[in-house]
N, C-alpha and C positions, 0 to 999 in steps of 0.2 A: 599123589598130589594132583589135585583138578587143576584145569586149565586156566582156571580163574584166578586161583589158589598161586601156581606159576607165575602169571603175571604181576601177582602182588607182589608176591617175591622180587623178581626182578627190577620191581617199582621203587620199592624199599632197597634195594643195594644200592641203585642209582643213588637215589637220595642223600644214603648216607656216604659214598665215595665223591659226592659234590658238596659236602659239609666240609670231610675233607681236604676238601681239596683248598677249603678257605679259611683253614686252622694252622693259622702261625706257632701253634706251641715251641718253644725252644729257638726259635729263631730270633737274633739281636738286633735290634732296630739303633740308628741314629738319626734323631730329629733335629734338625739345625731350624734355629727361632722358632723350637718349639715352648715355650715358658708360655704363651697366650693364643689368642686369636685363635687362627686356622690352622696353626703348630700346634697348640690342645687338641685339638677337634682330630688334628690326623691321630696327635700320642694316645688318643682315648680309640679310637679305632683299632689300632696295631696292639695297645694292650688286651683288650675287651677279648680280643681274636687268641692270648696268649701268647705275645711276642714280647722279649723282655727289652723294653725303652729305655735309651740313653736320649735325654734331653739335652739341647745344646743352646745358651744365647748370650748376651754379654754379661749378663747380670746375673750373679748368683742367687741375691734375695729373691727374682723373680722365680728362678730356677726350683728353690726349696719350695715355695707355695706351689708350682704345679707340679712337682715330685709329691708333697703331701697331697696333695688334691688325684692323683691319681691311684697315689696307696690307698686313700679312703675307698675307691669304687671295687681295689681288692685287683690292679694290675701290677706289676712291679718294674718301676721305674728307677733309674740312676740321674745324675745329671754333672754336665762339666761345662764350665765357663768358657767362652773363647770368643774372639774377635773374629770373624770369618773375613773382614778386608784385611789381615793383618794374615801373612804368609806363615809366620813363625808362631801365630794361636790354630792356625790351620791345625801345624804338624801335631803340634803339642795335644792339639784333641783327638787326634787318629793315634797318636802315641798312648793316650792315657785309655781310649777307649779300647783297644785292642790288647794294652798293658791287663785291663781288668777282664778282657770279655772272652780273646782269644780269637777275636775273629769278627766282623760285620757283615750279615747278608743281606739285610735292609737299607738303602740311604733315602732319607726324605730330603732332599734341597730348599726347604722353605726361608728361609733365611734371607729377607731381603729390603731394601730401601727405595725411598721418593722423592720426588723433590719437582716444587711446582714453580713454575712460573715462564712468562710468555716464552715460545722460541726464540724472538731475536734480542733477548736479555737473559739468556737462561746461562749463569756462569759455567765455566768452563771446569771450574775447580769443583763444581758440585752435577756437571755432567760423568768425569772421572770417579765420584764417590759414590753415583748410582750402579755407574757401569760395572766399576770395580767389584763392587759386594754383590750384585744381581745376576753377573754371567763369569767374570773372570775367577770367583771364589768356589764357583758351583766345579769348573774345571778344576783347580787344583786340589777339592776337595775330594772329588767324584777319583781322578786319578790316582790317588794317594789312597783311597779305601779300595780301588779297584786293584792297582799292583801289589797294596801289602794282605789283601785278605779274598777279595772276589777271583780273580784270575788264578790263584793257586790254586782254591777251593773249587774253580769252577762251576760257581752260583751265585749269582747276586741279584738283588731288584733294585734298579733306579729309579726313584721318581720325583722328577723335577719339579716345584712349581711355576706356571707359565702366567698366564692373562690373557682374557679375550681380549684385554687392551694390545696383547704380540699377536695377536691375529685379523687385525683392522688398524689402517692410518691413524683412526681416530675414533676412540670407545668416551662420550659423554664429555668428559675433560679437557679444554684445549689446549691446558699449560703443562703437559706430563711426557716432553718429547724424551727425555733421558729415560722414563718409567717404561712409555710404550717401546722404544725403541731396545732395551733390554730384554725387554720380556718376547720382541720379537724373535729375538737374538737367542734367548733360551727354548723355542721351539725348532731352530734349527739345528741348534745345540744338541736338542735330545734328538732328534732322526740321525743326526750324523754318529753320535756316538754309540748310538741303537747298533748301527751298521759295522761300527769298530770290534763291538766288542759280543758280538751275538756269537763268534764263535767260539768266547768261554763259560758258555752259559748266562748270560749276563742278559737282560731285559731290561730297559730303558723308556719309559712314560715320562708322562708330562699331564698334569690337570692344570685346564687354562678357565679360571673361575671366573666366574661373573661379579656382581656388586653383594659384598660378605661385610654384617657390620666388624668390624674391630676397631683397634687405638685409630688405623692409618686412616679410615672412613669414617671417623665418630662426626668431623667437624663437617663432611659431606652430606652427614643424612641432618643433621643439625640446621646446617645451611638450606638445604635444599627441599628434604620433605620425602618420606617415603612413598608419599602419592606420588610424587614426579619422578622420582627416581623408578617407580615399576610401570608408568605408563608404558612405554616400548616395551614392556617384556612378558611376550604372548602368556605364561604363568603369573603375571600381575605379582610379584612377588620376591624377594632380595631370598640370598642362604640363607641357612640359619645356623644353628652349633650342628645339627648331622647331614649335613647335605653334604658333603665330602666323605664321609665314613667308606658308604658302599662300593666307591670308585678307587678308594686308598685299600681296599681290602684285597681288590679284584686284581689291582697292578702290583701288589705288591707279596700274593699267594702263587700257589702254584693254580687256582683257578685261571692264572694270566699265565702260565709259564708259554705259550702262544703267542703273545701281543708285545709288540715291541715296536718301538719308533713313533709310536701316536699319540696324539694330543686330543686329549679328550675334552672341552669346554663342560663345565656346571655352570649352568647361565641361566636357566629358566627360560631357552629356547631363544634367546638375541640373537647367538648365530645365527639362528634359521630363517631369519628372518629380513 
């Protein structure tokens, strides 16, 4: 073999031991608020790569259309209803999902709420129901898949989702103090729990997205105008359905089995700036 001939060799094992290294086959995923939005977009990532997806959100009829919408692309998805502010739909989905699977090495924590209005009127009862479902369910969810299936097994991938709104006082919006202030909450969230739990194999992320159309922004870009909304943002430009893909692949394969504790922003470069 020439030396040319070597190199290519070499070139090509790389290659394909970095393929990989980003091929979920066999691995079970559970997507919480996965039925739409940016829970689709991660479900179609994690199946595409061959991981088989449990969808999770309150609604089941949402549930069967994005279970049928994921069979058609030829991934194979499951799906179970559950309330994530509600302690006893918690159990019952880590029950039913482990009943069927035998185990979760995937958690996506996307499953989350909002709620607008000024700081010094923003109810109290609906400060609790942001907080509740946005940092307090991510905990007792994250620990109940982590002691009945990751810590035995000793592998698991966490990956939260955050906001550049937990990464700045104030991201665009001025009446989203319970939204920002959660989502702050779940970047700290994920470095601490990064640090608990790295010595059962376990890895822990966080994507902290930028401005993503869905239900919770439809009445934002409506109001406001996509020209204004990408002015500040050095890529002139909001997500789109795969802007998330690449960075849910990477946290949650062994291409990441390295990285743990970090918050990655998809922003189109706001932080930088």
């Amino acid at each position: 073999m020439s030396g040319y001939e070597e190199q290519l060799f070499e070139k090509e094992s790389l290659m394909g031991s970095v393929k990989k290294a980003f091929d979920l086959t066999g691995k079970i995923a559970l997507v919480t608020g996965g039925s739409r939005g940016l829970g689709l977009q991660i479900a179609e990532a994690l199946g595409e790569q061959g991981a088989k997806v449990i969808l999770s959100s309150r609604k089941a009829a949402d549930l069967e259309q994005a279970c049928s919408h994921l069979s058609k692309l030829g991934y194979q998805a499951d799906a179970i209803a559950a309330d994530n502010s509600k302690d006893a739909d918690i159990m019952r989905l880590v029950d039913q999902a482990l009943g069927k699977f035998g185990r979760i090495d995937i958690l996506l924590n996307n499953a989350g709420a909002t709620w607008g209005a000024p700081t010094e009127d923003h109810p109290v009862e609906a400060w609790d129901k942001v907080m509740n479902l946005n940092i307090r369910s991510l905990f007792v969810l994250s620990q109940q898949v982590a002691k009945r299936s990751m810590i035995p097994n000793k592998y698991g991938r966490i990956i939260n989702m955050a906001s550049i709104a937990g990464l700045r006082g104030h991201v665009g919006e001025p009446q989203m103090i319970a939204y920002n202030t959660s989502k702050g909450a779940v970047v700290n969230f994920t470095r601490a729990l990064a640090g608990s739990w790295g010595q059962y194999g376990i890895t822990v992320n966080a994507l902290a997205p930028g401005f993503f159309p869905s239900k919770m922004t439809a009445g934002t870009i409506k109001a406001v105008g996509l020209d204004k909304l990408t002015e500040g943002v050095p890529l002139r430009r909001i997500g789109d359905e795969d802007d998330l893909k690449g960075a849910i692949v990477l946290f949650a394969s062994d291409a990441g089995k390295h990285i743990t504790g970090q918050i990655l922003a998809v922003d189109g470069g706001i932080m930088a700036v």
